[in-house]
PyMOL Python script that loads the backbone (N, CA, C, O; Angstrom):
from pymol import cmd

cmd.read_pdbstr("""\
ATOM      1  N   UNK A   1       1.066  12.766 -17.050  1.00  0.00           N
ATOM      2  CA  UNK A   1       1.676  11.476 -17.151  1.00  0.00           C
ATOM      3  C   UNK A   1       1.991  11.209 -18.618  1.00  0.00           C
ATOM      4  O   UNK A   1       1.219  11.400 -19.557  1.00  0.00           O
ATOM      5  N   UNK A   2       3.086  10.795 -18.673  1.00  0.00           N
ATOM      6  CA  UNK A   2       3.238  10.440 -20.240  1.00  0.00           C
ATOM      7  C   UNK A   2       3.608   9.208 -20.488  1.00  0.00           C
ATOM      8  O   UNK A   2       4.726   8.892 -20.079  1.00  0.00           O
ATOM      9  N   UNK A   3       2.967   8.400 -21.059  1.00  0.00           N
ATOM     10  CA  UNK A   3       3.385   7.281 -21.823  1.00  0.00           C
ATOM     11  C   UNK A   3       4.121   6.660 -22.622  1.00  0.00           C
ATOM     12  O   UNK A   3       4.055   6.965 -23.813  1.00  0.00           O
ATOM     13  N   UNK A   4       5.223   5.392 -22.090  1.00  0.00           N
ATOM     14  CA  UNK A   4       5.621   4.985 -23.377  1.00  0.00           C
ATOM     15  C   UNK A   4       5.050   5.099 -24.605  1.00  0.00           C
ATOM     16  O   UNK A   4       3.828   4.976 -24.687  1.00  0.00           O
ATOM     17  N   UNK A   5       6.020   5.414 -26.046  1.00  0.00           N
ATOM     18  CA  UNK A   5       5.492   5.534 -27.173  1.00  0.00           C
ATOM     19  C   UNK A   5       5.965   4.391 -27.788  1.00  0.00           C
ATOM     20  O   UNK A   5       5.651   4.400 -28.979  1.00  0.00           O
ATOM     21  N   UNK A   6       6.430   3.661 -27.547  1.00  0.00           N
ATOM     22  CA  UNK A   6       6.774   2.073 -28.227  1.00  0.00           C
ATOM     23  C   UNK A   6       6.375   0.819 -27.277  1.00  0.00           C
ATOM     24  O   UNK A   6       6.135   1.170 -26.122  1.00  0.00           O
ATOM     25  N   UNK A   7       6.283  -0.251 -27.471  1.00  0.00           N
ATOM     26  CA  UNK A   7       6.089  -1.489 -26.809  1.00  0.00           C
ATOM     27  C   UNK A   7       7.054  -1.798 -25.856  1.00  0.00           C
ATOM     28  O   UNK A   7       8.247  -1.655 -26.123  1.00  0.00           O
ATOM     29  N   UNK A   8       6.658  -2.224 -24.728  1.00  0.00           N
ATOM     30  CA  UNK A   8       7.435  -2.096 -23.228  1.00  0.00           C
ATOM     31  C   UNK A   8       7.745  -3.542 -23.432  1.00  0.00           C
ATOM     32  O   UNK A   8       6.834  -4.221 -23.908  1.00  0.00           O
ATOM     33  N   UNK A   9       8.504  -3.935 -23.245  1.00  0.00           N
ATOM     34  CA  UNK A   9       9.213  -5.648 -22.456  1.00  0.00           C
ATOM     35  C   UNK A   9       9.234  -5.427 -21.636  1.00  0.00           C
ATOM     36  O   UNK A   9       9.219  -4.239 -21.313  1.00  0.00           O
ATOM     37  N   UNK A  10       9.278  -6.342 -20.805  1.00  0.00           N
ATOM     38  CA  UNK A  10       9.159  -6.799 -19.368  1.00  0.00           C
ATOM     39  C   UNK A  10      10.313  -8.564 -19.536  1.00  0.00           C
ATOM     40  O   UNK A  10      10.229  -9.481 -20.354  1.00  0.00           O
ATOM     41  N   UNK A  11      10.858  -8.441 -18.857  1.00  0.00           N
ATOM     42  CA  UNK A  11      11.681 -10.112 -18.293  1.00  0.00           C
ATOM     43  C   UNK A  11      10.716 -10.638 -17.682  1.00  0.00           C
ATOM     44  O   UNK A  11       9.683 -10.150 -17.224  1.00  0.00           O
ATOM     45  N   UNK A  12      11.286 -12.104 -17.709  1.00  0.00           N
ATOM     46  CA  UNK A  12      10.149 -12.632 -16.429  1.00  0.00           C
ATOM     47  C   UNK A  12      10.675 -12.057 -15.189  1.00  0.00           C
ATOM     48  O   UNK A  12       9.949 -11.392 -14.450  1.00  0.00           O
ATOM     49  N   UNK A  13      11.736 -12.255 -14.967  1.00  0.00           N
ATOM     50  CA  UNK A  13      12.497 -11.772 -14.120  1.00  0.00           C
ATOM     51  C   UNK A  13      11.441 -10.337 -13.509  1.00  0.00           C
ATOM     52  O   UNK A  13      10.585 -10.420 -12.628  1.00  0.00           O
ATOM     53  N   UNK A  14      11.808  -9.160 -14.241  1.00  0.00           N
ATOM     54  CA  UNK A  14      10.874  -8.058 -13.986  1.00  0.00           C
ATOM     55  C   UNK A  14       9.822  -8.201 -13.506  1.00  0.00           C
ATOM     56  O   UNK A  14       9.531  -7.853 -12.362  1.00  0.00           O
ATOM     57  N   UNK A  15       9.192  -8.656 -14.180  1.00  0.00           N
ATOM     58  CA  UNK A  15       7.310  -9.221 -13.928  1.00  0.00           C
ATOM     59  C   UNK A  15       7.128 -10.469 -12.505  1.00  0.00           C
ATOM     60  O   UNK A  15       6.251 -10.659 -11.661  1.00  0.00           O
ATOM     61  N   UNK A  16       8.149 -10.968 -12.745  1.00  0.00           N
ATOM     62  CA  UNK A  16       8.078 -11.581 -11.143  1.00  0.00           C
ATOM     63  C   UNK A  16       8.629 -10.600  -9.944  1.00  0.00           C
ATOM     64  O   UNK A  16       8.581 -10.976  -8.773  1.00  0.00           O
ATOM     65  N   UNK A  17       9.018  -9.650 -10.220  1.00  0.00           N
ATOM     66  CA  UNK A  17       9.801  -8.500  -9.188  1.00  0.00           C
ATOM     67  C   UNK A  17       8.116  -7.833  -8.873  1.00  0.00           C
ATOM     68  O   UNK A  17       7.374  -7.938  -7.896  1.00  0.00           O
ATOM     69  N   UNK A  18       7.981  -7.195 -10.079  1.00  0.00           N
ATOM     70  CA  UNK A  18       6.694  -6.270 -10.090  1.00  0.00           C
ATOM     71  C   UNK A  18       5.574  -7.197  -9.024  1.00  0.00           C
ATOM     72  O   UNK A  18       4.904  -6.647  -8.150  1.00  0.00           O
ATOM     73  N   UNK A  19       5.544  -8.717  -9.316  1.00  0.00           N
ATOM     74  CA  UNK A  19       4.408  -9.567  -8.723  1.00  0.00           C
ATOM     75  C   UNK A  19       4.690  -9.430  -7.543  1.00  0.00           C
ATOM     76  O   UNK A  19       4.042  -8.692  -6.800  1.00  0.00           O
ATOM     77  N   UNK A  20       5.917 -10.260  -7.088  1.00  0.00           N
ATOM     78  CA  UNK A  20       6.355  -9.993  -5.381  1.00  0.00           C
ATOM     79  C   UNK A  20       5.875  -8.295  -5.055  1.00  0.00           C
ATOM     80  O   UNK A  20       4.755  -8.385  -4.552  1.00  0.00           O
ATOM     81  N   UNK A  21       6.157  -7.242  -5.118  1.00  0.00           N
ATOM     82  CA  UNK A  21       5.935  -6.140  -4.573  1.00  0.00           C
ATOM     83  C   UNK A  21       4.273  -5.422  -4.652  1.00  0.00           C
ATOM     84  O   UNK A  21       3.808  -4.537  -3.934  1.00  0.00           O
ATOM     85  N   UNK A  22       3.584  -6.205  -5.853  1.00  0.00           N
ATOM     86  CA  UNK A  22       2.443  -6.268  -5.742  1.00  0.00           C
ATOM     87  C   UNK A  22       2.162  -6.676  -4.636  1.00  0.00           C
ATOM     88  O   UNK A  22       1.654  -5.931  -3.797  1.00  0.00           O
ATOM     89  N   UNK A  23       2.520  -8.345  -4.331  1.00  0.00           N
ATOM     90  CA  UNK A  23       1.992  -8.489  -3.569  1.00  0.00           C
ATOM     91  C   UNK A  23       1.937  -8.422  -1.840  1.00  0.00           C
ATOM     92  O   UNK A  23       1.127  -8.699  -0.955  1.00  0.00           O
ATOM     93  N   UNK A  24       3.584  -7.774  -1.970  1.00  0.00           N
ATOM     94  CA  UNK A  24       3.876  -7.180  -0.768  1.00  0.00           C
ATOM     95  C   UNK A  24       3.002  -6.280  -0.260  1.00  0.00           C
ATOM     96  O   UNK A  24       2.603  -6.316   0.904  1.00  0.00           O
ATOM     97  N   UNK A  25       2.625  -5.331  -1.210  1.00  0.00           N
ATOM     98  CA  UNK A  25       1.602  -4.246  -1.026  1.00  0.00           C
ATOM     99  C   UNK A  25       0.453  -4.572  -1.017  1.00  0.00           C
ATOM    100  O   UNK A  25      -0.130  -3.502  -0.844  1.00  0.00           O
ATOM    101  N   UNK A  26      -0.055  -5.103  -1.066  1.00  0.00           N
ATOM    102  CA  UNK A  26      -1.600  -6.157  -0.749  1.00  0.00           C
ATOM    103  C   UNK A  26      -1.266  -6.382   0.538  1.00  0.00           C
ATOM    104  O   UNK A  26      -1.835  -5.589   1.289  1.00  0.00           O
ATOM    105  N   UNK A  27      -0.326  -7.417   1.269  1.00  0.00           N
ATOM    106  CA  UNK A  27      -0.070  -7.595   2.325  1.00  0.00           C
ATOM    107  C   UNK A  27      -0.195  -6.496   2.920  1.00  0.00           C
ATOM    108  O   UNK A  27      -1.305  -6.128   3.304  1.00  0.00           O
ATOM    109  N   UNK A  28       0.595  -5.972   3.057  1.00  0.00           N
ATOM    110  CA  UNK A  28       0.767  -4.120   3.882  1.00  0.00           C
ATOM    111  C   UNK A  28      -0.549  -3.541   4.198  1.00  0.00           C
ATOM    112  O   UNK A  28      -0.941  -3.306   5.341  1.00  0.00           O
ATOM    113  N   UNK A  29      -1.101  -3.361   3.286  1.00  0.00           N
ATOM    114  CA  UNK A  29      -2.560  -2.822   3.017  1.00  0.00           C
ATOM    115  C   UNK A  29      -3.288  -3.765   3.896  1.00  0.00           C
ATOM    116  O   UNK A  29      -3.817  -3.271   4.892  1.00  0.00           O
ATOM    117  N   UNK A  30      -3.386  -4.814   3.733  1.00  0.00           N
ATOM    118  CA  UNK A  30      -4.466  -5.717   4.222  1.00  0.00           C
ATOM    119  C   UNK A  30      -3.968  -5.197   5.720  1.00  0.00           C
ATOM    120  O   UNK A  30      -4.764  -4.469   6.312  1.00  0.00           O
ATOM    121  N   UNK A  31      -2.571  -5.548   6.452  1.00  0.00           N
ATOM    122  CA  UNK A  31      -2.086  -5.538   7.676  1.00  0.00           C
ATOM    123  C   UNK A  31      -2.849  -3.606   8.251  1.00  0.00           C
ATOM    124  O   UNK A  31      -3.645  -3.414   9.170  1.00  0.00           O
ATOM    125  N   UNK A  32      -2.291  -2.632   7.409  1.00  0.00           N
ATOM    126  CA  UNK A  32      -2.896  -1.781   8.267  1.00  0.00           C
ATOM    127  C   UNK A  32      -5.041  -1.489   8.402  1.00  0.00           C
ATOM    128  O   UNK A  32      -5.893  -0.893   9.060  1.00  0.00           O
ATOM    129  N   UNK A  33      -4.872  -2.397   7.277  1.00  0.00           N
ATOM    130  CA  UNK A  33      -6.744  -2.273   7.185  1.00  0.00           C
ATOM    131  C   UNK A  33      -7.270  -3.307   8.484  1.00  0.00           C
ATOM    132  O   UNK A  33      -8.357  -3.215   9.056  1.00  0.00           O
ATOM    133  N   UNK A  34      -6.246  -4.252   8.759  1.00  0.00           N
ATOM    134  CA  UNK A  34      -6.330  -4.813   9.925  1.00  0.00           C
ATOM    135  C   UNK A  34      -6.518  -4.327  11.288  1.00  0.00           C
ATOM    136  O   UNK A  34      -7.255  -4.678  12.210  1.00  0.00           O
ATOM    137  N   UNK A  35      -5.458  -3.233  11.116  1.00  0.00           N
ATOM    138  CA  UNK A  35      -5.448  -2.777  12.476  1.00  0.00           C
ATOM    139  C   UNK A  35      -6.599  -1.609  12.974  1.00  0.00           C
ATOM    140  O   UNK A  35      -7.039  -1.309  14.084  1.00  0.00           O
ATOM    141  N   UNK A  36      -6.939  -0.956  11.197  1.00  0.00           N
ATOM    142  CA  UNK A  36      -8.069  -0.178  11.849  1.00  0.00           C
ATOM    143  C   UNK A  36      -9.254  -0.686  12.187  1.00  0.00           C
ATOM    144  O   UNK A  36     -10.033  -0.106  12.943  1.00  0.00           O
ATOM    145  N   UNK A  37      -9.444  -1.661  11.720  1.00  0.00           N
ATOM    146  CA  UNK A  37     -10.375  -2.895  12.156  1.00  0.00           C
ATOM    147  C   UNK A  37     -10.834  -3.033  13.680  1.00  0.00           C
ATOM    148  O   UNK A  37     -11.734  -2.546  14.364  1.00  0.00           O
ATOM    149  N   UNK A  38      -9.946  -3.792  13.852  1.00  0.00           N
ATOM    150  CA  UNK A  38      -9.287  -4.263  14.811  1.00  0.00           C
ATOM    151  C   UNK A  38      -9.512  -3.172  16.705  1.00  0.00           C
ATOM    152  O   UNK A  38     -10.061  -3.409  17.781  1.00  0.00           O
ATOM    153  N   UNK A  39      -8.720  -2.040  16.120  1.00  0.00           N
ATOM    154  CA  UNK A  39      -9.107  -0.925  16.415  1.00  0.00           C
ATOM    155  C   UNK A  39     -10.378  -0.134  17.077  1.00  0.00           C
ATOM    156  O   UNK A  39     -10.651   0.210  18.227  1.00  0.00           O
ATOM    157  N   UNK A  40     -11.083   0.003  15.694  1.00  0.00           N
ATOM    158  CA  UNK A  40     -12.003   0.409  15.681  1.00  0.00           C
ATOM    159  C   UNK A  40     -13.197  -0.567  16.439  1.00  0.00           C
ATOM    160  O   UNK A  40     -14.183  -0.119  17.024  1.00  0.00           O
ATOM    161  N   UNK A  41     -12.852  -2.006  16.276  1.00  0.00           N
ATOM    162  CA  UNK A  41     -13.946  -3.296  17.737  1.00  0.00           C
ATOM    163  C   UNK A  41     -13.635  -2.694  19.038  1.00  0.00           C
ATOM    164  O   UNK A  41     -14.480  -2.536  19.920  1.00  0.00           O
ATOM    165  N   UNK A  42     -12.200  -2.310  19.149  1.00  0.00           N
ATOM    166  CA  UNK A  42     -11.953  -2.531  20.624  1.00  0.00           C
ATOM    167  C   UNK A  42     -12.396  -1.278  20.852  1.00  0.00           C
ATOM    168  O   UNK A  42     -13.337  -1.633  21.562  1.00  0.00           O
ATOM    169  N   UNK A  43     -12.499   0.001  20.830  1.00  0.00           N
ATOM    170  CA  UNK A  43     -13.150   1.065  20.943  1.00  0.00           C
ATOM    171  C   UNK A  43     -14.399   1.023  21.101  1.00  0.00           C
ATOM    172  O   UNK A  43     -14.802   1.560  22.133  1.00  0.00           O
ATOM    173  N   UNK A  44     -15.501   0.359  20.124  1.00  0.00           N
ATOM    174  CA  UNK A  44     -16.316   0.060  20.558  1.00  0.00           C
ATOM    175  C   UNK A  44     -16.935  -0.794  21.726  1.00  0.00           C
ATOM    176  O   UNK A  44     -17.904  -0.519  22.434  1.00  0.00           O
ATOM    177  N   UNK A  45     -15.874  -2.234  21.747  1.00  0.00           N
ATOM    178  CA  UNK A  45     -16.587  -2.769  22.904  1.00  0.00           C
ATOM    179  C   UNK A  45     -15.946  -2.089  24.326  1.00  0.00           C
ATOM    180  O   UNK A  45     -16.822  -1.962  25.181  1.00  0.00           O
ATOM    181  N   UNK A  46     -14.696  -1.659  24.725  1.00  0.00           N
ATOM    182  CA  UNK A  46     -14.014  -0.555  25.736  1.00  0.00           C
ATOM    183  C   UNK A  46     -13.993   0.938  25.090  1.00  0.00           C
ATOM    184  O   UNK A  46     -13.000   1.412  24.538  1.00  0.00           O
ATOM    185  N   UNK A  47     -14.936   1.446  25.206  1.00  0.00           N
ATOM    186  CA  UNK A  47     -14.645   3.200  24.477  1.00  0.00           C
ATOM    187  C   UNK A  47     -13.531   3.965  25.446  1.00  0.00           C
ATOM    188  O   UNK A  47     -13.298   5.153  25.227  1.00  0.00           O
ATOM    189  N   UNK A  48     -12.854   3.274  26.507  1.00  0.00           N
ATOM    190  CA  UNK A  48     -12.035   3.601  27.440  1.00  0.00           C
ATOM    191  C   UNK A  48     -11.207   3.885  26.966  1.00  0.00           C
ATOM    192  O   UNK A  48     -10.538   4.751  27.530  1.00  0.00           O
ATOM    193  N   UNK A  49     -10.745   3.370  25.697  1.00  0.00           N
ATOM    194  CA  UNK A  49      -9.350   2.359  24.911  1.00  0.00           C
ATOM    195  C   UNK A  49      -9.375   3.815  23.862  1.00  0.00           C
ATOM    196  O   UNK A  49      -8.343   3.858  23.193  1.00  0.00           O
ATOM    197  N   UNK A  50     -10.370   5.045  23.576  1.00  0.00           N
ATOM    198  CA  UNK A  50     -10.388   4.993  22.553  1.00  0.00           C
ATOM    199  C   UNK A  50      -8.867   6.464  22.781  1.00  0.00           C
ATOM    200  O   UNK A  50      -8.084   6.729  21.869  1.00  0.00           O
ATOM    201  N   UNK A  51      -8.849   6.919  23.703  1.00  0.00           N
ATOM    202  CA  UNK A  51      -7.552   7.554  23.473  1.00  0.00           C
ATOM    203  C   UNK A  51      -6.465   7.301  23.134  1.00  0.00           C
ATOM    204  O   UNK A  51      -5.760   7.926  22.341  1.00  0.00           O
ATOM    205  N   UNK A  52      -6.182   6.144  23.838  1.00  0.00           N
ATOM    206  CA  UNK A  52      -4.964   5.023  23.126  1.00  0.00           C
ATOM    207  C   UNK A  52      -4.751   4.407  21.553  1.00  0.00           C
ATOM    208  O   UNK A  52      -3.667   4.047  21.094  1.00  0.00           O
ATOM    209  N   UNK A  53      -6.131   4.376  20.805  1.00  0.00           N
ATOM    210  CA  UNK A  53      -6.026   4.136  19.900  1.00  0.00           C
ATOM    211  C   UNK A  53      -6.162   4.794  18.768  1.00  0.00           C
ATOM    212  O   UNK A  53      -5.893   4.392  17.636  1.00  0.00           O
ATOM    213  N   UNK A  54      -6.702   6.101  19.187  1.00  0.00           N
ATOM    214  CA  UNK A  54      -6.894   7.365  18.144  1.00  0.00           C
ATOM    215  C   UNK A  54      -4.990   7.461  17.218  1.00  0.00           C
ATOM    216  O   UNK A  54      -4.772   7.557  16.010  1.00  0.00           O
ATOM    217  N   UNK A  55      -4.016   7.389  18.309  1.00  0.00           N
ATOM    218  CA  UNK A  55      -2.858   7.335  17.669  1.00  0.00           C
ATOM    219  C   UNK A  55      -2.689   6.587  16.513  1.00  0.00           C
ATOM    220  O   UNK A  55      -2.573   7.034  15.372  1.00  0.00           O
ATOM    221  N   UNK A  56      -2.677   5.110  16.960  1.00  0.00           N
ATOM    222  CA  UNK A  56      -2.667   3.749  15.290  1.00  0.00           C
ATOM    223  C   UNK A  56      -3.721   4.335  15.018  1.00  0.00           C
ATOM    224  O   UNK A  56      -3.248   5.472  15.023  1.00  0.00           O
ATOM    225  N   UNK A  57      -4.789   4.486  14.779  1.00  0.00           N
ATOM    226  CA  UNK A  57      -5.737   4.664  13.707  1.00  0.00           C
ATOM    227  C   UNK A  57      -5.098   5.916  13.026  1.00  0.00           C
ATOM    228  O   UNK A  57      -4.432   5.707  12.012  1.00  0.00           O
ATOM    229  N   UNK A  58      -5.197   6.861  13.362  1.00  0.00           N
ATOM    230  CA  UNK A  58      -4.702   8.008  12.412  1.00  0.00           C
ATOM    231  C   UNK A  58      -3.602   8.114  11.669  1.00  0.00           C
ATOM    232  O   UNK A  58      -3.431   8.925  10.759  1.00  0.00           O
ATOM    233  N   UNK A  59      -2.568   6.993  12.189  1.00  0.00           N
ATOM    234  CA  UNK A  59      -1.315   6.446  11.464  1.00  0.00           C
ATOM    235  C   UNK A  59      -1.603   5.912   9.881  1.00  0.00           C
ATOM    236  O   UNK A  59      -1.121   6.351   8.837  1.00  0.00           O
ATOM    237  N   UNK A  60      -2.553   4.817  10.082  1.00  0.00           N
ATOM    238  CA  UNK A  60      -2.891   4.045   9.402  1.00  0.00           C
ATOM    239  C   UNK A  60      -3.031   4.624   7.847  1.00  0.00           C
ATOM    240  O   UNK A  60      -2.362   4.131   6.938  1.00  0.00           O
ATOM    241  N   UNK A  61      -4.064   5.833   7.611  1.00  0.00           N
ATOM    242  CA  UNK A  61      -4.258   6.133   6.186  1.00  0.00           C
ATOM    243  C   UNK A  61      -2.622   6.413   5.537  1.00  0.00           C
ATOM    244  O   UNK A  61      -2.259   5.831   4.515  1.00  0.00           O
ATOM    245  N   UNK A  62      -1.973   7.105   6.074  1.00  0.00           N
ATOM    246  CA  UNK A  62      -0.864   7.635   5.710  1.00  0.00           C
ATOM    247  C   UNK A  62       0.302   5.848   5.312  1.00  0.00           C
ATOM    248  O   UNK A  62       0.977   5.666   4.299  1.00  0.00           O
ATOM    249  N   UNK A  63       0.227   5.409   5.845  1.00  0.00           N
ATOM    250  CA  UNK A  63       1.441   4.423   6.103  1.00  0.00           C
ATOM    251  C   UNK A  63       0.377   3.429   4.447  1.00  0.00           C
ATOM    252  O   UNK A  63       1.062   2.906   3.567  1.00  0.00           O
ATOM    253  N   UNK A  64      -0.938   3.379   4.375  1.00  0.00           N
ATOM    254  CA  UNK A  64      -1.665   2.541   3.043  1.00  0.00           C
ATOM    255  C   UNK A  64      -1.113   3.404   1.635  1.00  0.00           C
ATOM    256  O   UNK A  64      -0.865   2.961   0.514  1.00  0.00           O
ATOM    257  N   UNK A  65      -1.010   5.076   2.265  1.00  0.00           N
ATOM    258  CA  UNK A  65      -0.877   5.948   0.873  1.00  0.00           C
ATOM    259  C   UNK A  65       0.380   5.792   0.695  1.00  0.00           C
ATOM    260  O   UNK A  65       0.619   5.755  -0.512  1.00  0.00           O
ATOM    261  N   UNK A  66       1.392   5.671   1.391  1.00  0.00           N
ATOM    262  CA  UNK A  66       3.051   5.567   1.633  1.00  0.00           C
ATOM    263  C   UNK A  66       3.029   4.058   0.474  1.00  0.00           C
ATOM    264  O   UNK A  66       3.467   4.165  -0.671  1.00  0.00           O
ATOM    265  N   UNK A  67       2.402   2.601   1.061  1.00  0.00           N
ATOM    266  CA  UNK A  67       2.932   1.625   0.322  1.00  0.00           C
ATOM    267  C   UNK A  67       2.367   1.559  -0.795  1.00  0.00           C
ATOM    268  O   UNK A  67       2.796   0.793  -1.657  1.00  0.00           O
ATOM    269  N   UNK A  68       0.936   2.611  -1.069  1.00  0.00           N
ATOM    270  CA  UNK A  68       0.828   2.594  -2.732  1.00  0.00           C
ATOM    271  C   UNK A  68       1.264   3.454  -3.587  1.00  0.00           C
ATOM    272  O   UNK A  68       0.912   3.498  -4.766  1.00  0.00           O
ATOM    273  N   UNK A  69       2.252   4.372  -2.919  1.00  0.00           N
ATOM    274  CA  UNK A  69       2.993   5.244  -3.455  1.00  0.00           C
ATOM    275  C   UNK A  69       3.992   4.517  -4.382  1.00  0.00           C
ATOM    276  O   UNK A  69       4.271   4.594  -5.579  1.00  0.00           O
ATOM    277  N   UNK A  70       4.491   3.645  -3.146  1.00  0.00           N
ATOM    278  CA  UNK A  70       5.997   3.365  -3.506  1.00  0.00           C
ATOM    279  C   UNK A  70       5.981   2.144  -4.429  1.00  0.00           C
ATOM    280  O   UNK A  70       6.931   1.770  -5.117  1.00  0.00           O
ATOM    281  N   UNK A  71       4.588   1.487  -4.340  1.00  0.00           N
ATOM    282  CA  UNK A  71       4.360   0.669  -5.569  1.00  0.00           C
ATOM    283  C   UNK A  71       4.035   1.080  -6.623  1.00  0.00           C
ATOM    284  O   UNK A  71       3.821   0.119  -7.361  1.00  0.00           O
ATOM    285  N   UNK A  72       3.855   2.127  -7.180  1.00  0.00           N
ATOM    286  CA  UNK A  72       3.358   2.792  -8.240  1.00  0.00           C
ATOM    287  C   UNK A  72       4.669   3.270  -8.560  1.00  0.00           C
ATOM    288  O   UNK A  72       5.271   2.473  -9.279  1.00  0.00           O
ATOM    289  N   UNK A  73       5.437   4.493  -8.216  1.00  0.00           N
ATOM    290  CA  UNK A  73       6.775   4.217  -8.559  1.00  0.00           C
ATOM    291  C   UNK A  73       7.415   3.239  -9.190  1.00  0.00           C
ATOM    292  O   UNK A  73       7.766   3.279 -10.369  1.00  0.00           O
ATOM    293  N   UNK A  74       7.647   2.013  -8.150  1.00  0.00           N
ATOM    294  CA  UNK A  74       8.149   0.894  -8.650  1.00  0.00           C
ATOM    295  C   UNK A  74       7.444   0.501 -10.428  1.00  0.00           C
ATOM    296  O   UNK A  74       8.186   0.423 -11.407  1.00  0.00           O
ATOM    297  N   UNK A  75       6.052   0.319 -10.491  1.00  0.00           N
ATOM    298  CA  UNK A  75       5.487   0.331 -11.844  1.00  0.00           C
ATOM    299  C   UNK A  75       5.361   1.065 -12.709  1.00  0.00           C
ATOM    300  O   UNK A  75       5.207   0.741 -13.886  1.00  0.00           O
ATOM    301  N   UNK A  76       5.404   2.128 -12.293  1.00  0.00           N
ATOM    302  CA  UNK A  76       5.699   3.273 -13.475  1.00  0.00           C
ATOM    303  C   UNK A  76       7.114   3.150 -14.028  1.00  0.00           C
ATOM    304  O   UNK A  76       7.217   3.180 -15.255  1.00  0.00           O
ATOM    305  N   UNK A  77       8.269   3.010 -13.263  1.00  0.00           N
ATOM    306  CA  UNK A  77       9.666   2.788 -13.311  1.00  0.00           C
ATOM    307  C   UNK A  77       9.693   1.633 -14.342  1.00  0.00           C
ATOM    308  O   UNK A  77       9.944   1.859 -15.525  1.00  0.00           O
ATOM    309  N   UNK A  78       9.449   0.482 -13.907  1.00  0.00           N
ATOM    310  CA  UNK A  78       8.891  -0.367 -14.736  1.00  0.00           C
ATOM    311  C   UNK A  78       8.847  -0.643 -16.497  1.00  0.00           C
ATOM    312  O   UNK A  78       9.367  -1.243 -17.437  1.00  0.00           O
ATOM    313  N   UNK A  79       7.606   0.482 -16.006  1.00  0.00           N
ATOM    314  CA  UNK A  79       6.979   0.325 -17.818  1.00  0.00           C
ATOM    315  C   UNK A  79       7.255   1.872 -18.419  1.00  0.00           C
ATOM    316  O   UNK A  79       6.334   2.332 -19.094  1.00  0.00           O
ATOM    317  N   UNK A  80       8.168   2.516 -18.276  1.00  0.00           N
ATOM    318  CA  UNK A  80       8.835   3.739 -18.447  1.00  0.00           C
ATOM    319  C   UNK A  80       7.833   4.724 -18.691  1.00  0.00           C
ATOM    320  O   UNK A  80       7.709   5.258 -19.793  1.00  0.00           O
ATOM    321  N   UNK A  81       6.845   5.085 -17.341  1.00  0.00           N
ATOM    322  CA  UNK A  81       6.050   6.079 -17.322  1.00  0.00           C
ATOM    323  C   UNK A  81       6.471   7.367 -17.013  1.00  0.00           C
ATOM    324  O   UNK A  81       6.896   7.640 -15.890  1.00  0.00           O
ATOM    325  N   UNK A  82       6.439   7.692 -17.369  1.00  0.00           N
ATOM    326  CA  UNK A  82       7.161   9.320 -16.103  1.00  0.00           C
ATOM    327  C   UNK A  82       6.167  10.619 -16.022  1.00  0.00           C
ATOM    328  O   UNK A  82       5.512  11.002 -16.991  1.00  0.00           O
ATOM    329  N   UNK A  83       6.150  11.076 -15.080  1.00  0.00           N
ATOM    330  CA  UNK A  83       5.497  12.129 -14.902  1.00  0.00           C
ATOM    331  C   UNK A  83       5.587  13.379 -14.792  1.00  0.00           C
ATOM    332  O   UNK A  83       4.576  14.057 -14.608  1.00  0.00           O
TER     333      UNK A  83
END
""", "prot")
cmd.dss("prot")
cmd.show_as("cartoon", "prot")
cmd.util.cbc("prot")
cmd.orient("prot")
């Protein structure tokens, strides 16, 4: 990873972009941590359920690494990181 070698600006503009998608990705995250949650009760209290739900659960890690991917991008892009 290499680092800017001079002082980064940011707009507000920018920094309110960066905030919204922060916090889009919080959302996201929270929503699939939800579902393994969620998930993972109903399995326990119906273990009937649990074939049906092995699918969303195993979805789940991939789709959290996907939206902190693409937010990190976005911030690295940002503050002119590159890798």
């Amino acid at each position: 990873m290499v680092l800017p070698d001079k002082p980064v600006t940011l707009s507000a503009q920018e920094i309110a972009d960066l905030n919204s998608k922060l916090s889009a990705m919080r959302h996201d995250i929270n929503n699939n941590l939800s579902l393994i949650m969620a998930g993972v009760e109903l399995v326990r209290l119906k273990p009937e359920t649990l074939n049906r739900m092995v699918a969303t659960l195993s979805e789940q890690p991939a789709k959290i690494s996907g939206t902190m991917t693409n937010f990190s991008t976005e911030f690295e892009k940002a503050l002119g990181i590159k890798r």
